[in-house]
C-alpha positions in Angstrom: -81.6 56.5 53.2 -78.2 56.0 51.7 -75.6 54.0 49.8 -72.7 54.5 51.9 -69.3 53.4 51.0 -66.5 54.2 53.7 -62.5 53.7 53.5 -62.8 50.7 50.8 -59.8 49.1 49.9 -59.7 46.2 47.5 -56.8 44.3 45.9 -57.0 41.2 43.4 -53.8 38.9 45.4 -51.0 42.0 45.9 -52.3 43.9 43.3 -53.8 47.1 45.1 -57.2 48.0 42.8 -59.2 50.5 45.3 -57.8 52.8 48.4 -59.2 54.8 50.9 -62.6 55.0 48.7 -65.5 57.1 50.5 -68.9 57.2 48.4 -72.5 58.1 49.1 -75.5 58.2 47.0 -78.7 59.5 48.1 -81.9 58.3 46.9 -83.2 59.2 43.6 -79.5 60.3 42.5 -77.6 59.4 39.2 -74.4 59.2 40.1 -71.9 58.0 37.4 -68.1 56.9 37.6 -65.5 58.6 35.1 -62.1 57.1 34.7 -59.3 55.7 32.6 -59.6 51.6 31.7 -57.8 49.8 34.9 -58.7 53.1 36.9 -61.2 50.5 39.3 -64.6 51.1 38.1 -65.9 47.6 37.6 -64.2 46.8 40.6 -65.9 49.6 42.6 -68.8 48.4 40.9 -68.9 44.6 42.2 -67.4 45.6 45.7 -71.2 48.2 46.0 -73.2 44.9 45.0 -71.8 42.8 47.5 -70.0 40.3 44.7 -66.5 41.2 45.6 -65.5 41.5 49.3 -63.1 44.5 50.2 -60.1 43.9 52.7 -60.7 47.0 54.3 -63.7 49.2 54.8 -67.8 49.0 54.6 -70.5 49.3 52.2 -74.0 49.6 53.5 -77.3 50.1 51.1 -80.2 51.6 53.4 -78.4 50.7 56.1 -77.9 47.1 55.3 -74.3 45.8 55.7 -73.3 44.0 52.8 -70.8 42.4 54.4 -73.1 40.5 57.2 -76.0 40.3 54.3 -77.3 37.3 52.5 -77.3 37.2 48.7 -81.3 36.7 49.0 -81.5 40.0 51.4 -78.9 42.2 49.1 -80.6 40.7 46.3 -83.9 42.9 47.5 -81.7 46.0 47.7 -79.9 46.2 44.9 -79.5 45.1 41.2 -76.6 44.4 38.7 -76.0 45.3 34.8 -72.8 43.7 34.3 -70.8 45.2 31.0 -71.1 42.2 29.1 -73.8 39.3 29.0 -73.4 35.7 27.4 -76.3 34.8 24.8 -79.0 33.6 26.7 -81.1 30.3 25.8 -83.3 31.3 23.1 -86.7 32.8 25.8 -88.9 35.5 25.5 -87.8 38.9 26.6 -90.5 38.6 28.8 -89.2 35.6 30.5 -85.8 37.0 30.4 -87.2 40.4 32.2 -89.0 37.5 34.6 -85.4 36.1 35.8 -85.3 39.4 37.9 -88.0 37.9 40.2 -85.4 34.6 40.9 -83.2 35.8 42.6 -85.5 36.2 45.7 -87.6 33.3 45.4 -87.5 30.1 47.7 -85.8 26.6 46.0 -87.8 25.7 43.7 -90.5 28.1 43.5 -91.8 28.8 40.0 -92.4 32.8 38.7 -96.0 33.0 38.2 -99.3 35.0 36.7 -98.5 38.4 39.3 -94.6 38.1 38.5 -95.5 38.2 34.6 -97.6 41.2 35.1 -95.3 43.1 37.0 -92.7 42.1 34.3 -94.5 43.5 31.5 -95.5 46.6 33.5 -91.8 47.3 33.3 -91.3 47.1 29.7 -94.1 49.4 29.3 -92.4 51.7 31.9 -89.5 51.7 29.6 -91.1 51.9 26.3 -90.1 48.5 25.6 -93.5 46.7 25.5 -93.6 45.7 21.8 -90.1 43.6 22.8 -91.7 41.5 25.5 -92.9 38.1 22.7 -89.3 38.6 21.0 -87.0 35.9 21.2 -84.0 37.9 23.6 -81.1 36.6 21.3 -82.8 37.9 17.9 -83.4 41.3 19.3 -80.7 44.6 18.8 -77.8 45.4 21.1 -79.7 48.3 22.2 -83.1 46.3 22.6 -81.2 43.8 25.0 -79.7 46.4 26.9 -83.1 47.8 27.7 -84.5 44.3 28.3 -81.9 43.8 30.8 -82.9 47.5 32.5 -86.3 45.9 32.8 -84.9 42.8 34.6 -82.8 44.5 37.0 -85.4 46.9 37.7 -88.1 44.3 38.4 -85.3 42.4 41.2 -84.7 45.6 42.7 -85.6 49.2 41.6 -84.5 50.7 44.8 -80.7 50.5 43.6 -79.3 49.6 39.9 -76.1 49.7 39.5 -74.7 49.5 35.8 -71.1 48.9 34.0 -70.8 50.6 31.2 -74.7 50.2 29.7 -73.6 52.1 27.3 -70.9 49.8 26.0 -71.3 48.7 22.1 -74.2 50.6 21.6 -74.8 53.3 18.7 -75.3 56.8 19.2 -79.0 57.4 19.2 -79.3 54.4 21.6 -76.6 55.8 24.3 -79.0 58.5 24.6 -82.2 56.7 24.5 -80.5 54.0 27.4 -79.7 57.3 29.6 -82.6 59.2 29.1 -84.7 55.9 30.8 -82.4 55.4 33.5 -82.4 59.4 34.0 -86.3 59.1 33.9 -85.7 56.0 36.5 -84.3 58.6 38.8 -86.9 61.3 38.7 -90.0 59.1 38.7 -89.4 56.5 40.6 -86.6 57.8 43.4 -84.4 54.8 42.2 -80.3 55.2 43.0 -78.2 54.6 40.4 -74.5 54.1 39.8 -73.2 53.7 36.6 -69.7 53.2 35.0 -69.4 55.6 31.6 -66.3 56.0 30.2 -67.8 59.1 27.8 -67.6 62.4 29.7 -70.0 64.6 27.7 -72.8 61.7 28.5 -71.8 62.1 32.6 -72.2 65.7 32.3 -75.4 65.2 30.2 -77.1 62.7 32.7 -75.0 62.7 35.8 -76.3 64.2 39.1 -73.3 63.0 40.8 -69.9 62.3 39.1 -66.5 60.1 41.1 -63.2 60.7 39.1 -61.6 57.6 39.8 -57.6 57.4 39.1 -55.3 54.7 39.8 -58.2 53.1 42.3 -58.3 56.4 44.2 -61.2 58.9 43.8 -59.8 62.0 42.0 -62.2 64.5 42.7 -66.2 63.7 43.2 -68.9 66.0 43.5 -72.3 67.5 41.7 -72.0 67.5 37.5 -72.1 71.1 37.7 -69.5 71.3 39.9 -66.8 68.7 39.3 -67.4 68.8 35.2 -64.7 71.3 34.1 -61.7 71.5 31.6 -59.4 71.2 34.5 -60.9 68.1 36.0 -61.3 66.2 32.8 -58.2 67.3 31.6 -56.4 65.8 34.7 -58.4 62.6 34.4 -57.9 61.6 31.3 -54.3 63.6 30.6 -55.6 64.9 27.7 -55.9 68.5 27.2 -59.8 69.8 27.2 -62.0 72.2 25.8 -65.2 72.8 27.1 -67.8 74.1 24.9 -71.5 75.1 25.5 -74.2 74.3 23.2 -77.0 76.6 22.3 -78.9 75.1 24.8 -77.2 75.3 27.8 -75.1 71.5 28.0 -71.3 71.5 27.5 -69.8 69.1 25.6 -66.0 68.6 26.5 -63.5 68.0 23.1 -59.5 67.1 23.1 -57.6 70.2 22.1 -54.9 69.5 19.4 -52.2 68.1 21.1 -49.8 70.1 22.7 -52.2 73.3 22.2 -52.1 73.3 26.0 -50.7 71.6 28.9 -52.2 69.4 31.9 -50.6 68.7 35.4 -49.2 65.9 36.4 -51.4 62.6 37.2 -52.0 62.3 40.7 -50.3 59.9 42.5 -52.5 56.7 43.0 -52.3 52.9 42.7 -51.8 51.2 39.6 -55.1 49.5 38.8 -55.6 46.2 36.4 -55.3 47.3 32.5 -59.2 46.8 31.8 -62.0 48.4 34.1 
């Protein structure tokens, strides 16, 4: 089974955001989306969980049409990690990890002992179980991150998809995020998509990479295959180096400017400034 995105188009009033977008992730894959801010990501993002509606084209999770669905039955399928979060009345992680369950219950129908258990089984999943009596808004940027990996997972581990988890967090906790969604992936067959603006953590992580460029997909493709000077040096118009480490990963590092030169930036629409 398969996400399956065909000929998307989105625009916010007449401002074209997405064209002719054609996407699919198998199950088990992490795929992640590289692109310039106001180059569609988020966009592409909320149109795959059913939040924003396209004016042209499909999406369809394991063969459920998003467009026909409920919010209960897409809800079941796949889960959301927006980039940013408000501050949360002052619960337990582990009630916070619980909200996951809502989302599918009937009106008024309380979480209870089973939902708990399965909520905490998460955190230990992740590593996280020493967070789950912590009060969610005294907890690090990092720590919430993972708490709010544990409540997507626990509404629908079959598909997460994520804008930019990595966003504000420090550099041994980018890693440590990855490394659980990564582990997500392998043991568990769940689908990711993820937003990264960081190319040497796509090629670190990534099964799957989408260039996105002015809302239309620049190149896409397996890491190995699409992660290459020329194609990070066309995305981002910045001339790229790529270097391997002793053990085998590249990392990808601006050359001094005009040490080399790019091509031109392929013709696309012009997105919203932030993404």
């Amino acid at each position: 089974m398969s996400l399956v995105c065909q000929d998307l188009h989105f625009a916010y009033g007449g401002n074209a955001v997405l064209s002719a977008v054609d996407l699919t992730v198998e199950k088990g894959a992490f795929c992640v989306l590289l692109g310039r801010n106001g180059s569609g990501k988020t966009t592409l993002i909320y149109c795959l969980a059913g939040l924003l509606h396209p004016q042209r084209g499909s999406v369809t999770i394991d063969g459920l049409d998003l467009a026909g669905a409920s919010r209960t039955r897409i809800a079941r399928r796949v889960s959301l990690v927006p980039q940013e979060h408000a501050d949360i009345f002052p619960f337990r992680v582990i009630d916070v990890v619980v909200m996951g369950r809502t989302a599918t219950f009937r009106f008024a129908q309380r979480p209870g002992p089973e939902d708990y258990a399965a909520a905490r089984q998460v955190l230990v999943d992740l590593d996280a179980e020493s967070l789950a009596e912590r009060n969610f808004n005294r907890i690090s940027g990092g720590e919430r991150r993972i708490a709010l990996l544990a409540r997507a997972i626990l509404q629908a581990d079959g598909t997460l998809l994520l804008d930019e988890p990595t966003n504000h967090l420090d550099f041994n906790n980018k890693y440590r995020l990855l490394e659980k969604i990564k582990g997500l992936c392998r043991e568990k067959g769940t689908r990711v998509v993820a937003s990264l603006h960081d190319p040497n953590l796509a090629a670190r992580f990534a099964d799957q990479v989408v260039m996105l460029s002015g809302g239309r997909i620049l190149t896409s493709g397996d890491s190995g295959t699409v992660m290459t000077e020329t194609w990070v040096s066309r995305l981002y118009q910045t001339p790229t180096r790529r270097v391997e480490t002793d053990d085998g990963a590249s990392l990808f590092v601006p050359c001094p400017s005009g040490e080399e030169k790019i091509g031109p930036q392929p013709e696309g629409l012009q997105g919203p400034r932030w993404s």
